[in-house]
RODO-2510 file (C-alpha; in nm, 4 decimals, decimal comma):
residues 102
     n   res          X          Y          Z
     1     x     3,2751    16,8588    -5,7957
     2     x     3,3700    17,1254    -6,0184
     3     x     3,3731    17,0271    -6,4345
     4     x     3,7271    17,0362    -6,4522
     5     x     3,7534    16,7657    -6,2257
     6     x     3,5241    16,5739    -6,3751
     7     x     3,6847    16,6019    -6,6992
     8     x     4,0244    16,5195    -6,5559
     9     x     3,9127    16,2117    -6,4047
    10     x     3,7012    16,1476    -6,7298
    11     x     3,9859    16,1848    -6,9673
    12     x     4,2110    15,9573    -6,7199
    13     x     3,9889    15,6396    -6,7526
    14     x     4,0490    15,3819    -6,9605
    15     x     3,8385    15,3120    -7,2571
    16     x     3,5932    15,0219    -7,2101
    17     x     3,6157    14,6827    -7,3742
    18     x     3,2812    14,7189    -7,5955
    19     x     3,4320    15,1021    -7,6822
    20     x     3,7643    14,9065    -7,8087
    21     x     3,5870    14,6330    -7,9684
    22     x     3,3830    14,9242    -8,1493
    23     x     3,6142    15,1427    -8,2733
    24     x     3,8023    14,8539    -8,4139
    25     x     3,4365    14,7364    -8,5988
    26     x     3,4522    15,0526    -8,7262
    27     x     3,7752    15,0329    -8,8922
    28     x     3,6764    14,7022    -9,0052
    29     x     3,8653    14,4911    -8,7664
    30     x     3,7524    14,2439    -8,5453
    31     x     4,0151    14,0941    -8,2571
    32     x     4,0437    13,7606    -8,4750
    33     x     4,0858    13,9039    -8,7662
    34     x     4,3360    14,1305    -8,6357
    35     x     4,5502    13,8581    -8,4676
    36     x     4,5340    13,6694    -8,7770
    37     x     4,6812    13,9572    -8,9579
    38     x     4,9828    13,9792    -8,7056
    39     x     5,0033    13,6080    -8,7377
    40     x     4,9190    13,5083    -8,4038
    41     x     4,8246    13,0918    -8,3966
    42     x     4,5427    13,1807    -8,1809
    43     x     4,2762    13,3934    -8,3062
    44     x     4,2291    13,5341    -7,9525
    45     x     4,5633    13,6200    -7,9179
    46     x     4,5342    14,0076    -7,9043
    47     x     4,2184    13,9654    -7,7172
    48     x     4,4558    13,9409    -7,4021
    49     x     4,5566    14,3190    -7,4276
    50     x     4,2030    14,3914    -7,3347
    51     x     4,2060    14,2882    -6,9976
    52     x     4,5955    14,2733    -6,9045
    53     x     4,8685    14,4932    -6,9971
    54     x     5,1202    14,3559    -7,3343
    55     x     5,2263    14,7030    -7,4849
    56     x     5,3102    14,5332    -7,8200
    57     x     4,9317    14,3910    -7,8327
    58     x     4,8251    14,7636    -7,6908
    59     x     4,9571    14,9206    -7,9921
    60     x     4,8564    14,6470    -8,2497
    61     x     4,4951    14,7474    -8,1697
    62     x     4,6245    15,1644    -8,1033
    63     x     4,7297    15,1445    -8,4714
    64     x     4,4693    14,9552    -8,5783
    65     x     4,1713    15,2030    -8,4627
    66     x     4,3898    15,4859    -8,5090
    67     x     4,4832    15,5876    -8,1893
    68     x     4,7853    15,5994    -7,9454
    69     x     4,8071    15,3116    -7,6962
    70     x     4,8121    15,5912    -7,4183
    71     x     4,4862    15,7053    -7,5279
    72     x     4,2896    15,3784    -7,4547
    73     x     4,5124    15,2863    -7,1449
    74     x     4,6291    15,5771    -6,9415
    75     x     4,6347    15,3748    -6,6450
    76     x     4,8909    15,1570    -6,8058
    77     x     5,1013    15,4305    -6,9163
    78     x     5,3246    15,6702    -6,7502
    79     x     5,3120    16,0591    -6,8466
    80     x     5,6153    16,0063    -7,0930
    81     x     5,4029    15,7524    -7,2789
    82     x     5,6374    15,4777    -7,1791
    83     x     5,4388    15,1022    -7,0424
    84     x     5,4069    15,1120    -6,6188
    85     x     5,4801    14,7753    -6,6168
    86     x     5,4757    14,6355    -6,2522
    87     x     5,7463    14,3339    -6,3058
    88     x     5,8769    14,1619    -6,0217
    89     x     6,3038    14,0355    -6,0645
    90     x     6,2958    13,6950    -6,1222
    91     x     6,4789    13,4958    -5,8632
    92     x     6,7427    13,2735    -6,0742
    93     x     6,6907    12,8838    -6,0959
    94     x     7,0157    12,7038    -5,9564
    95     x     7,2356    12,5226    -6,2449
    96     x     7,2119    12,1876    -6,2691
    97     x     7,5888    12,1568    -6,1016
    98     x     7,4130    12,3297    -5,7938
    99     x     7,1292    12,0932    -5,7609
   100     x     7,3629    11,8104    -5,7745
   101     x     7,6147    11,9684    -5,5363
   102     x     7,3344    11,9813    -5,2795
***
């Protein structure tokens, strides 16, 4: 493997959880403390955006550390920096006038 394709698949990884909860130390956040300065009831609340995607907690932390939400998650990000969210349609729940009817 050549070093520029170690460095491409390097740069394409996503950050790891302790490297997140670092930086964030570093800027003198913690995840609790950070939630409770968004207001979040739970003090955990942000902590969620470390292991599954939620692009508005993904750039709460970003903009905490200092960073672009892209930069810690390129697998959860296209190349236009726009969320690749994997969402499913929802299948509608009948009225109440359906249920009834049947």
């Amino acid at each position: 493997m050549s070093k520029s394709t170690a460095a491409k698949k390097a740069s394409r990884k996503d950050w790891h959880r302790a490297q997140i909860l670092c930086a964030l130390r570093m800027k003198g956040w913690t995840i609790a403390s950070l939630s409770r300065h968004h207001n979040y009831a739970s003090r955990c609340t942000l902590g969620h955006a470390l292991h599954r995607p939620w692009p508005k907690g993904e750039r709460l932390i970003a903009d905490a550390i200092g960073v672009q939400p892209e930069t810690i998650w390129p697998s959860r990000y296209q190349p236009d920096s726009n969320p690749a969210l994997k969402r499913t349609a929802r299948i509608a729940a009948p009225s109440a006038a359906e249920r009834l009817a049947a």
